[in-house]
C-alpha positions as CSV (number, residue, x, y, z in Angstrom):
1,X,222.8,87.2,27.4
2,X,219.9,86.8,24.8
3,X,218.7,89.9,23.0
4,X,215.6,91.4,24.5
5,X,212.1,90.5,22.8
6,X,210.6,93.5,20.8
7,X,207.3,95.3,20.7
8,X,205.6,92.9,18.8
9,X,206.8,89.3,20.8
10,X,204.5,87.2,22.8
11,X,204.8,86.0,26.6
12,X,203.4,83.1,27.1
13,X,201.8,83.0,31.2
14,X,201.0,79.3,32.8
15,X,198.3,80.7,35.1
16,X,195.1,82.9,34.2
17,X,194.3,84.2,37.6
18,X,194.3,88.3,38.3
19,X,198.1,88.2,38.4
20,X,198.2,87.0,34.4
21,X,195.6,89.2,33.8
22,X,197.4,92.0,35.1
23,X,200.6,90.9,33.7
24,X,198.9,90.8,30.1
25,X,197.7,94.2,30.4
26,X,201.5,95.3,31.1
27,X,202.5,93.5,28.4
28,X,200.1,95.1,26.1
29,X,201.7,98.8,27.4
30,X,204.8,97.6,25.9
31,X,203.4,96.6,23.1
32,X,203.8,92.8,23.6
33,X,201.2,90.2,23.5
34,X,200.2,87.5,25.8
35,X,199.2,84.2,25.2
36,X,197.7,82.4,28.7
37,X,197.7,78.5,29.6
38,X,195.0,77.6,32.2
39,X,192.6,74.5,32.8
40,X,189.8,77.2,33.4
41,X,188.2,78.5,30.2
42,X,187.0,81.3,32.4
43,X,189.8,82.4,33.4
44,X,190.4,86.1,34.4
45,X,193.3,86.9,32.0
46,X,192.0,85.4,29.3
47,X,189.3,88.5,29.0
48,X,192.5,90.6,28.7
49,X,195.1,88.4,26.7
50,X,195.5,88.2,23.0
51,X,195.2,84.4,22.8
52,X,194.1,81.7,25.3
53,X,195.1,77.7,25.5
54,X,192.3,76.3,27.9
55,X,193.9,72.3,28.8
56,X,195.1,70.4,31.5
57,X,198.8,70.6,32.2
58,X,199.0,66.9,31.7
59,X,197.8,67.7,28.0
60,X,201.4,67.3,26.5
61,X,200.3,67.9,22.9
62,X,198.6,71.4,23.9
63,X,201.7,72.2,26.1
64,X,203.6,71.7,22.9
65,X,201.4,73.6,20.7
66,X,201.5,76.4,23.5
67,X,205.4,76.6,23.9
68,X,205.4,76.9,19.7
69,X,203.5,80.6,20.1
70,X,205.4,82.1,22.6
71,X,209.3,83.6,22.8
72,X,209.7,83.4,26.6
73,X,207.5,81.2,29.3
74,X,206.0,83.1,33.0
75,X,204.0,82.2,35.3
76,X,201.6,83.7,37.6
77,X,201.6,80.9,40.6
78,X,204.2,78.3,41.9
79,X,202.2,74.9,42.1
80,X,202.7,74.0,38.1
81,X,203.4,70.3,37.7
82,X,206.6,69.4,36.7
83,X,205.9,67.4,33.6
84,X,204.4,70.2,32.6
85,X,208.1,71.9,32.9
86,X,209.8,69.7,31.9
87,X,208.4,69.6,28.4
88,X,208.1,73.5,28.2
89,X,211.3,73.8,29.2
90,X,212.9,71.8,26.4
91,X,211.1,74.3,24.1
92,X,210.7,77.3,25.4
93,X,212.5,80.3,28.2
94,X,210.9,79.8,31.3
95,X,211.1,82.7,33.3
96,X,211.9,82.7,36.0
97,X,213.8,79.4,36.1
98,X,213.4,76.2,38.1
99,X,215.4,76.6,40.6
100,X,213.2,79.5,41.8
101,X,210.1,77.1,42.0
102,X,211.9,74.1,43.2
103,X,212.9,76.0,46.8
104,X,209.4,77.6,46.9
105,X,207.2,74.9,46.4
106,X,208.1,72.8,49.8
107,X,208.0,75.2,52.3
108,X,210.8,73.0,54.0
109,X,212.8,73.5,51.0
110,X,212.4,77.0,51.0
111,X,213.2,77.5,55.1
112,X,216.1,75.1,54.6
113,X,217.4,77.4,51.3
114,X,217.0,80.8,53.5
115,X,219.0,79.3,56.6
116,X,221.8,78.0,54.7
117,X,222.1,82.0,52.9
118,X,222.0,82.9,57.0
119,X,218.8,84.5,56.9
120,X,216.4,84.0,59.4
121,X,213.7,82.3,59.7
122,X,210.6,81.1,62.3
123,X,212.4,78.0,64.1
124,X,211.4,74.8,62.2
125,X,211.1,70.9,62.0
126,X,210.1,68.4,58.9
127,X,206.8,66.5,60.5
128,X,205.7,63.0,58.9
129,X,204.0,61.2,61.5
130,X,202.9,62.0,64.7
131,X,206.0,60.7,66.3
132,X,207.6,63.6,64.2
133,X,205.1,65.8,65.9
134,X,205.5,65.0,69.3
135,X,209.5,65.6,68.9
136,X,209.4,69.1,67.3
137,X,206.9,70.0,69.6
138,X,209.0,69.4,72.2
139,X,211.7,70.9,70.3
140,X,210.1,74.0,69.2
141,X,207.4,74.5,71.9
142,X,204.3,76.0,71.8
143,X,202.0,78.0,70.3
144,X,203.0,76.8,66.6
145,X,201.6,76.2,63.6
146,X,201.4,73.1,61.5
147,X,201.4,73.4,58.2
148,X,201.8,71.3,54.8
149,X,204.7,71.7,53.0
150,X,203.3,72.3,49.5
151,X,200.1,73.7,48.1
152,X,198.8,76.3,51.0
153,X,198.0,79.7,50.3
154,X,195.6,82.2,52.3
155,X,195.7,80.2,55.5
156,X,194.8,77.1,53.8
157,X,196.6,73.5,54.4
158,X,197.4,75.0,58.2
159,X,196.5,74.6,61.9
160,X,197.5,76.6,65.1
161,X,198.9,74.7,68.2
162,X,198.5,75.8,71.4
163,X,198.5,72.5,73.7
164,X,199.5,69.3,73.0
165,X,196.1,67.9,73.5
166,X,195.5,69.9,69.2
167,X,198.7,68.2,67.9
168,X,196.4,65.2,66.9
169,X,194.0,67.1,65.3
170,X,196.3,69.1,63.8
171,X,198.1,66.2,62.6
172,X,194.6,65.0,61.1
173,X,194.2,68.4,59.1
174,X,196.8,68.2,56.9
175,X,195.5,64.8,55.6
176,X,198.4,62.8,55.5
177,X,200.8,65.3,53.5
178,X,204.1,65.8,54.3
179,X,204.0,69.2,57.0
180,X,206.4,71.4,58.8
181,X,205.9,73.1,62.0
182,X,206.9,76.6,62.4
183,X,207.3,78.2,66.0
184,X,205.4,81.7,66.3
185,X,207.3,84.7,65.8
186,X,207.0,87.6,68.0
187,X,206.8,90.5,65.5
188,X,205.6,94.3,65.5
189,X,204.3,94.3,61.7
190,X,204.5,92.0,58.5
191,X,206.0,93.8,56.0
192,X,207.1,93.0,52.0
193,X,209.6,93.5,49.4
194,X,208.7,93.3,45.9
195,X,212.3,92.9,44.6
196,X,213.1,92.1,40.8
197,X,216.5,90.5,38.8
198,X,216.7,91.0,35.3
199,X,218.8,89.0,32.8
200,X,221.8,91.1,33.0
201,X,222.1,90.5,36.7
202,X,220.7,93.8,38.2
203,X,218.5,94.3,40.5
204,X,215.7,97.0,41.6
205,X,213.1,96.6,45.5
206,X,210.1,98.7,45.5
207,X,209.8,100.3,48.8
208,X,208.5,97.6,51.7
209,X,205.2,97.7,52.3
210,X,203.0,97.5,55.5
211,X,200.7,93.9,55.2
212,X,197.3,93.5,57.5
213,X,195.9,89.9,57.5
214,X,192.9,88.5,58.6
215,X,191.7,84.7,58.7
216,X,195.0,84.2,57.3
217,X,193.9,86.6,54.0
218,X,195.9,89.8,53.2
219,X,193.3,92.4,53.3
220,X,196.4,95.5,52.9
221,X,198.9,97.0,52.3
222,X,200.2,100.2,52.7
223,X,203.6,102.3,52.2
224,X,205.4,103.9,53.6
225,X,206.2,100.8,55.9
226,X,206.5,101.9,59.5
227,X,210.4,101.0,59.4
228,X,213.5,103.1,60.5
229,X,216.1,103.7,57.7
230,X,218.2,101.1,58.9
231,X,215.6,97.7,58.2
232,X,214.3,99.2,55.3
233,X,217.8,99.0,53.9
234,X,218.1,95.6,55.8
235,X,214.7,94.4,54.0
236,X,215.8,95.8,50.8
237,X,219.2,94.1,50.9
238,X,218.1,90.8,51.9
239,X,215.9,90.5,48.7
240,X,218.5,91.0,46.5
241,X,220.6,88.3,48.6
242,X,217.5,86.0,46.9
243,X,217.2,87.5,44.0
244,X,221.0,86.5,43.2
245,X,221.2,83.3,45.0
246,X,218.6,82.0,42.5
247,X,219.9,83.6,40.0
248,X,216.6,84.7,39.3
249,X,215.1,86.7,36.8
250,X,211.7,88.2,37.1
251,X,209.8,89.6,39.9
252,X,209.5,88.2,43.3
253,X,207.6,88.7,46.8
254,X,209.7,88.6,49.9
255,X,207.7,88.4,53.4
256,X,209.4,89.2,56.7
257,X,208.5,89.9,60.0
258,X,209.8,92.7,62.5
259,X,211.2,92.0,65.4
260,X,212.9,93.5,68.3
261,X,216.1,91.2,67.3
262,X,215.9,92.1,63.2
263,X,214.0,90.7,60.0
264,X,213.0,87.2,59.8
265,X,211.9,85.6,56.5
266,X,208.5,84.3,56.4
267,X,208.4,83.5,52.4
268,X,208.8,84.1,49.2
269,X,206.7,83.9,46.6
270,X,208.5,84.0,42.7
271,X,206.1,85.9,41.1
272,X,204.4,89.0,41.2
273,X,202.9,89.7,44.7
274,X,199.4,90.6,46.2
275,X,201.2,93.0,48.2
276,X,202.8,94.6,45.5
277,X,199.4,95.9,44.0
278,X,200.1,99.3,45.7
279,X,202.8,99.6,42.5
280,X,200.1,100.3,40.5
281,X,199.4,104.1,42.0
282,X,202.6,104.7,43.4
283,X,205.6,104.1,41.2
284,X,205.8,104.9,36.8
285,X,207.0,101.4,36.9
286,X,204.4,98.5,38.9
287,X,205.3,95.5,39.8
288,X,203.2,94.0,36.5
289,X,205.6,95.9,34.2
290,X,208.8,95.4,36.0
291,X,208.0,91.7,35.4
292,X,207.6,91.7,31.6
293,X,210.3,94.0,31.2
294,X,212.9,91.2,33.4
295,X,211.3,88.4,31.4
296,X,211.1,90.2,28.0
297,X,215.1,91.1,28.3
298,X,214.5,94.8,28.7
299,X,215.9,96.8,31.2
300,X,214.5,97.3,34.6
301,X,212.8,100.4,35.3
302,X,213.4,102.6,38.0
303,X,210.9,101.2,41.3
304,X,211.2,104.4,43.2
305,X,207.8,105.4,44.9
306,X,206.1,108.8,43.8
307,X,203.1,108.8,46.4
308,X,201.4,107.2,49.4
309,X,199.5,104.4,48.5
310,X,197.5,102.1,51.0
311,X,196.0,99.0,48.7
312,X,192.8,96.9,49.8
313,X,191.5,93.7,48.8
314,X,188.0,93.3,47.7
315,X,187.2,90.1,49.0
316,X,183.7,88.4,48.8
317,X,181.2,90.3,49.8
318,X,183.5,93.5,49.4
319,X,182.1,93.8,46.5
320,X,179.2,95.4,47.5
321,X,181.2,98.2,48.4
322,X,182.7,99.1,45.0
323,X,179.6,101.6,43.8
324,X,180.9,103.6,47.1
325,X,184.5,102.9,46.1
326,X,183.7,105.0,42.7
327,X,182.8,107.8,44.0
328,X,185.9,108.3,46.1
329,X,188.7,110.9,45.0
330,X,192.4,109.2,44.6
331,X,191.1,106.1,44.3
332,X,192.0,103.7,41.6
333,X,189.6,100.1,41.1
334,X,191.2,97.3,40.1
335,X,187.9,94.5,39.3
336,X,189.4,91.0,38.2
337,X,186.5,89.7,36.3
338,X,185.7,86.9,38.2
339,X,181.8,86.0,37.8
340,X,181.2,84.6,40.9
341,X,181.4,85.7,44.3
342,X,182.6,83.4,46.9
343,X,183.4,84.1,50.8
344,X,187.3,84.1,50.9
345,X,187.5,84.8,47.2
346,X,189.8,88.1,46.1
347,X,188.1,89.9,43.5
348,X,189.6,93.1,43.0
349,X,191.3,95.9,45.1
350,X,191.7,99.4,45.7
351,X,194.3,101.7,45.4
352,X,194.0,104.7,47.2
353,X,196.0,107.5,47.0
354,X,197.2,109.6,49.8
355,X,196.9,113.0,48.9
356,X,199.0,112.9,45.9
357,X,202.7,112.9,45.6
358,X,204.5,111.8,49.2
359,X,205.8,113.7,51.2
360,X,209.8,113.9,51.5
């Protein structure tokens, strides 16, 4: 095991989205500094973060210069190219490591990784071609959901399938990329477990939380999860199960649904977590932190849950509803900087508060 980076070291983030930005203002707590790689010159954490590289990740020679500024590599999104990797790698700690990003990035990959550790998962089926279709339709049944097997987030790169008269359109959504087609679950609640492995091998879960979606968007969270005793130990076990089959070391999101038969995995996600936001008001230690301090070296801090938090995304036209949010007792505003409003587009959230510490 490496020494842990002092006050004073910088953490170098691929990725200038919220999450860096976030990340760099927990880094800045501890007294570290952050230097942030992102094509965007715009980017959200670069308002926050001590120094910014604006290039392509093809750019080898600003990758280089990069990895030269930094003691340890993060990242705030899975979909970094692997050249990119590759050369950063032979400079550089990357944190968490490839192995990590390799099972997350092909969501065939990653349901393949989870069955073989005995964890469940949505039944499932590799799809090429249409011939592939027809056969794990067959196999799976129907409804379903086809979806491509890299580079879809907030219910992009998927389509539902309710009759076999869609599967050809379906097929046509994905544009030719390599998909996978996932039988629908039969679940009471999505819930999360923002779990975190630090070099020395431990390991500390937040509490699950309780996710809403809509249009495929997570719109909240909440704890405490509506769970019995039993599968929030079940949830909280299983992550570390992930955690040290990767041996991973950072902070990572793990999805699951509940069912009347037990917990089944929808994804993970190895980084910090939109679900996980509710960290913020509810623990001493968020998510953001827990991250820097795996990555840094340090030890992890204690993820135990002091109040009642539900979190809400800001998305689009949410914004307009921020002057209200100000006014509004126990809750905490979290605005990510972004100039432009989109529909779909996250651009803050809300903690609030549930009349202060929880209840036992």
């Amino acid at each position: 095991m490496t020494d842990p980076l002092a006050p004073g070291a910088t953490i170098g983030i691929l990725g200038g989205g919220q999450l860096g930005r976030m990340l760099s203002v927990a880094a800045a707590r501890l007294g570290m500094r952050c230097h942030v790689f992102d094509p965007d010159g715009a980017a959200p954490a670069g308002h926050v973060a001590a120094a910014v590289t604006s290039a392509p990740y093809e750019d080898h020679d600003a990758l280089r210069a990069f990895a030269a500024t930094v003691d340890v590599i993060t990242y705030e999104f899975e979909n970094i190219p692997a050249g990119a990797l590759d050369l950063l790698e032979g400079a550089t700690p990357v944190r968490p490591g490839r192995k990590a990003l390799k099972v997350s990035q092909d969501r065939l990959t990653e349901k393949a990784f989870l069955a073989e550790l005995g964890l469940a998962t949505a039944p499932f089926a590799a799809v090429d071609d249409a011939q592939d279709l027809a056969e794990a339709i067959a196999e799976i049944g129907l409804p379903a959901i086809l979806k491509t097997r890299r580079f879809g987030y907030d219910g992009k790169g998927q389509a539902r399938i309710d009759s076999p008269d869609a599967a050809a359109a379906a097929l046509d959504a994905m544009n030719g990329a390599p998909a996978i087609l996932e039988g629908f679950v039969d679940f009471s609640q999505e819930i999360s477990v923002i779990g975190a492995r630090g070099l020395s091998g431990e390991v500390a879960c937040f509490d699950p939380g309780q996710n809403r979606h809509r249009d495929g968007i997570l719109r909240s969270t909440s704890v405490p999860a509506q769970l019995s005793a039993a599968q929030r130990a079940d949830a909280v076990l299983l992550t570390g199960r992930i955690l040290n089959r990767l041996g991973y070391v950072g902070v990572m999101g793990v999805e699951l649904f509940v069912t009347a038969g037990g917990l089944i995995v929808n994804e993970i996600a190895p980084r910090v977590h939109n679900s996980g936001h509710w960290t913020q008001q509810g623990c001493s230690i968020d998510q953001f932190e827990q991250h820097i301090r795996a990555v840094a070296g340090w030890p992890l801090g204690d993820g135990g849950r002091h109040s009642d938090v539900e979190m809400e995304n800001l998305i689009g036209e949410d914004m307009d509803k921020v002057p209200g949010i100000a006014r509004e007792a126990h809750a905490s505003l979290h605005l990510y900087g972004k100039a432009d409003v989109k529909p779909g587009r996250k651009m803050g959230h809300v903690n609030r508060v549930a009349g202060g510490a929880r209840q036992a």
